[in-house]
VODODREN-872127 format. One line per field, with one value per residue: residue in three letters; x, y, z of N, C-alpha, C in turn; chain; residue number from 1. Coordinates in nm, 3 decimals. Example, Ala and Ser with C-alpha at 12.3 -4.5 7.8 and 13.67 -1.06 7.14 Angstrom:
BEGIN
rest <- Ala	Ser
n.x <- 1.319	1.285
n.y <- -0.569	-0.225
n.z <- 0.780	0.708
ca.x <- 1.230	1.367
ca.y <- -0.450	-0.106
ca.z <- 0.780	0.714
c.x <- 1.320	1.290
c.y <- -0.330	0.003
c.z <- 0.780	0.787
kette <- A	A
nr <- 1	2
***
This chain:
BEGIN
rest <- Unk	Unk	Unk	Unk	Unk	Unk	Unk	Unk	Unk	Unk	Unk	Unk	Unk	Unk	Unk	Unk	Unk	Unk	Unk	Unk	Unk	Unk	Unk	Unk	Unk	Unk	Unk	Unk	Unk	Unk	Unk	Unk	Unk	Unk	Unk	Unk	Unk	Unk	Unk	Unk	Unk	Unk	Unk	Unk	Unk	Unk	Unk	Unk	Unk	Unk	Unk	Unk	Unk	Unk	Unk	Unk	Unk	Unk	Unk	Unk	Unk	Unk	Unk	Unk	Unk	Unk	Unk	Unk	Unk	Unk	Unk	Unk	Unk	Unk	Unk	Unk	Unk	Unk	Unk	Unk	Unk	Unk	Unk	Unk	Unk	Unk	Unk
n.x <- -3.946	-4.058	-4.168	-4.086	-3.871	-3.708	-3.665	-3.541	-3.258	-3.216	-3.227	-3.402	-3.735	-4.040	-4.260	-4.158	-4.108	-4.323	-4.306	-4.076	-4.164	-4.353	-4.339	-4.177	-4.263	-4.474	-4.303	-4.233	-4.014	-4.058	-4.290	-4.565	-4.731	-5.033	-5.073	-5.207	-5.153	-5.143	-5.384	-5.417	-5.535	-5.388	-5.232	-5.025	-4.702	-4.574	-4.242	-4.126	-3.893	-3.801	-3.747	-3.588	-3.445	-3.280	-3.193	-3.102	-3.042	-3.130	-3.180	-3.385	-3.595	-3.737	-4.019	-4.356	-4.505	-4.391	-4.322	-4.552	-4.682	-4.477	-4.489	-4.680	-4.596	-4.341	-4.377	-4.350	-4.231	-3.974	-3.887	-3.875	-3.637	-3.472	-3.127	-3.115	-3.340	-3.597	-3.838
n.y <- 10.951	11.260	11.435	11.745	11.735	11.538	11.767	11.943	11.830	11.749	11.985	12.147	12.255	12.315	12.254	12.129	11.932	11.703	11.634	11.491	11.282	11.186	11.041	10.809	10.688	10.583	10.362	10.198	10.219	10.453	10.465	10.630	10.753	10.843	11.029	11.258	11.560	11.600	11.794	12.001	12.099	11.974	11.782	11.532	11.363	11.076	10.899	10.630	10.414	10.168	9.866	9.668	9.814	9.974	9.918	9.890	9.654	9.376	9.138	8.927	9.002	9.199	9.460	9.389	9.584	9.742	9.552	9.488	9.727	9.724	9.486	9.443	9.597	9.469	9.296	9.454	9.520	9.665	9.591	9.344	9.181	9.231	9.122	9.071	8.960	8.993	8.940
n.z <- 9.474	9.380	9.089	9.162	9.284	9.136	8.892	9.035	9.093	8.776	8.673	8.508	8.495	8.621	8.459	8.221	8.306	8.273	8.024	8.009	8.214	8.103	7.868	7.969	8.177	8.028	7.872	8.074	8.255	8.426	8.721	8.791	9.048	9.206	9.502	9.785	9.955	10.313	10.485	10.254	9.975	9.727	9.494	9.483	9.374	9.330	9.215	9.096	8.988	8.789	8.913	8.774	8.617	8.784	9.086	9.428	9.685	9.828	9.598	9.624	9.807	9.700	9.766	9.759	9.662	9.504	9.288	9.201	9.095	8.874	8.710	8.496	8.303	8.283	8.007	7.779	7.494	7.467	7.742	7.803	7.704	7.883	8.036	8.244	8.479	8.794	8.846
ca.x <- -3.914	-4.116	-4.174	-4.047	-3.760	-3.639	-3.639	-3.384	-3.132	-3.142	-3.211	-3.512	-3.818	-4.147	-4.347	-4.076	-4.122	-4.446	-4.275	-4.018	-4.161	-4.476	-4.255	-4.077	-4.406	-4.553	-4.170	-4.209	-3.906	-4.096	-4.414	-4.583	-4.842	-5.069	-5.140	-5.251	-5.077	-5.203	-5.429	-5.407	-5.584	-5.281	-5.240	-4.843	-4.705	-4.423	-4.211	-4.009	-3.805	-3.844	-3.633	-3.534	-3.321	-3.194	-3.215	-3.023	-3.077	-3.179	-3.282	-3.499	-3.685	-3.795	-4.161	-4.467	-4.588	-4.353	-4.332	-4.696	-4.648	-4.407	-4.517	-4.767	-4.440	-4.236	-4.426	-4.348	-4.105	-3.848	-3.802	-3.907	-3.509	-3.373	-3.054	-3.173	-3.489	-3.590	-3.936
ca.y <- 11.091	11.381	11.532	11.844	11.682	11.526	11.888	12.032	11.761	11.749	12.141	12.140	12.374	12.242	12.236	12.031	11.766	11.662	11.610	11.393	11.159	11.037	10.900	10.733	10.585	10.475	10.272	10.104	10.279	10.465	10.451	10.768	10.752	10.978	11.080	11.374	11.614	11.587	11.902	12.042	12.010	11.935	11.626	11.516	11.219	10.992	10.859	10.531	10.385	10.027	9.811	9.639	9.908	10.065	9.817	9.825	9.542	9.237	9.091	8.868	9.061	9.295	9.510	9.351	9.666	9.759	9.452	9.473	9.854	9.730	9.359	9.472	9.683	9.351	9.262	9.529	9.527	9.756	9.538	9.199	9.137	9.266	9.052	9.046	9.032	8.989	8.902
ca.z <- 9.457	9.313	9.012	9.204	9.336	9.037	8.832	9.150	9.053	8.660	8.613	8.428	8.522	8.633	8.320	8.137	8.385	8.255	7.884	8.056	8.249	8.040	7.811	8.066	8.255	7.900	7.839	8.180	8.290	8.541	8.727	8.865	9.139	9.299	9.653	9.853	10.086	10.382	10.494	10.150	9.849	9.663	9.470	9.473	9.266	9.384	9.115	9.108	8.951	8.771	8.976	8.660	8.560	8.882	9.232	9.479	9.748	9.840	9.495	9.667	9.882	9.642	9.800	9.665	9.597	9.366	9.200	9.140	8.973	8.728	8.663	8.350	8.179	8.195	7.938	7.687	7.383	7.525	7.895	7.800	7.686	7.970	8.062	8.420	8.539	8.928	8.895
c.x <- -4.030	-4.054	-4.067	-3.912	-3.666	-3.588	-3.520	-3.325	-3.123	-3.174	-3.318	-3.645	-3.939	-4.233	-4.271	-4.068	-4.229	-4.386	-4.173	-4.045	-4.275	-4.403	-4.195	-4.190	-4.424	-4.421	-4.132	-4.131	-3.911	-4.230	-4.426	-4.740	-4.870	-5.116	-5.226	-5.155	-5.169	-5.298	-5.440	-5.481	-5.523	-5.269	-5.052	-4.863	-4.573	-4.414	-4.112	-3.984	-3.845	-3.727	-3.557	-3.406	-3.249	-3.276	-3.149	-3.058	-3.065	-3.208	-3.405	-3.573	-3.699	-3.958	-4.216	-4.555	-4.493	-4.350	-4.473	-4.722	-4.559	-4.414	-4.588	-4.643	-4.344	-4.256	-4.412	-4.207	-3.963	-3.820	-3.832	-3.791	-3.435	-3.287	-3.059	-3.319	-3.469	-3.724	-4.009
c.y <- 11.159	11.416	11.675	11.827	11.636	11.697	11.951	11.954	11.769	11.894	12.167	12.204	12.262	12.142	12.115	11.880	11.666	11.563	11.475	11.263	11.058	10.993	10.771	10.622	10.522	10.381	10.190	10.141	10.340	10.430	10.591	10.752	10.850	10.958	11.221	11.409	11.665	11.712	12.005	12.013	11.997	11.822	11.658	11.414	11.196	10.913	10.732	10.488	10.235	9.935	9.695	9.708	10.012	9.994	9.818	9.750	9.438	9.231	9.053	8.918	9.221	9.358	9.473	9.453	9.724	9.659	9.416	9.556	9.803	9.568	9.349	9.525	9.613	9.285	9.317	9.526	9.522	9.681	9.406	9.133	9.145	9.157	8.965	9.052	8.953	8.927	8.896
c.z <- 9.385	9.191	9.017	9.240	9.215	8.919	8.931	9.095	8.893	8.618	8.533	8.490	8.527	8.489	8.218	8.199	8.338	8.115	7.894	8.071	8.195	7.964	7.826	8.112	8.133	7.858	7.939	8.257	8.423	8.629	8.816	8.938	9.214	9.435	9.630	9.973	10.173	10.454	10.399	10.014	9.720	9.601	9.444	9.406	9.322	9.249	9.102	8.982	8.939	8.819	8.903	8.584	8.710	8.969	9.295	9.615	9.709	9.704	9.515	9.712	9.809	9.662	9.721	9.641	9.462	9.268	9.119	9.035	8.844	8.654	8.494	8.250	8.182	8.045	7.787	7.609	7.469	7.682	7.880	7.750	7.777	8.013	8.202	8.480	8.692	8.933	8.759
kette <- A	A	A	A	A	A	A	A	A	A	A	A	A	A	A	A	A	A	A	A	A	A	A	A	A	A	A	A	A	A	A	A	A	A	A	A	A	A	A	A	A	A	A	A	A	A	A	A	A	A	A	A	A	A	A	A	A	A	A	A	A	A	A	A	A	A	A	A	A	A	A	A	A	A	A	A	A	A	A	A	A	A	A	A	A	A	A
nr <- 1	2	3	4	5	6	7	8	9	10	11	12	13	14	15	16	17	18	19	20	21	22	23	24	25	26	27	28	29	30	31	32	33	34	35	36	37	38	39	40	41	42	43	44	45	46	47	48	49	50	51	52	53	54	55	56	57	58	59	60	61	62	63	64	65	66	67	68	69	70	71	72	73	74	75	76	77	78	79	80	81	82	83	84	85	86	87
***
């Protein structure tokens, strides 16, 4: 999801998005990656979700790309107890 996308669902105004989610990225919680929109000189950011704390699927067959994004922030205080881990 977006930046942009996430603010439509919890009500919150662009600018406040920013205040949000670095907290979130620096706690492992999320990860935020950049692109480009395509014919535009736009930069977008897709936002996931650490599949540690919100997964649903396969356990097993969890994308080795995400698993790669959030492998370094298993490591940290705050997710290195987690009850469950996947990977």
């Amino acid at each position: 999801m977006t930046q942009e996308g996430i603010d439509k669902i919890i009500g919150e105004n662009k600018s406040q998005m920013s205040k949000i989610v670095a907290p979130l990225v620096k706690k492992g919680i999320l990860e935020k990656t950049e692109g480009a929109i395509e014919d535009n000189n736009v930069k977008s950011f897709a936002i996931y979700v650490n599949p540690h704390i919100i997964y649903s699927g396969d356990r097993d067959n969890i994308n080795a790309t995400l698993q790669t994004m959030f492998q370094r922030h298993m490591k940290n205080k705050i997710l290195k107890n987690l009850p469950v881990r996947f990977f």
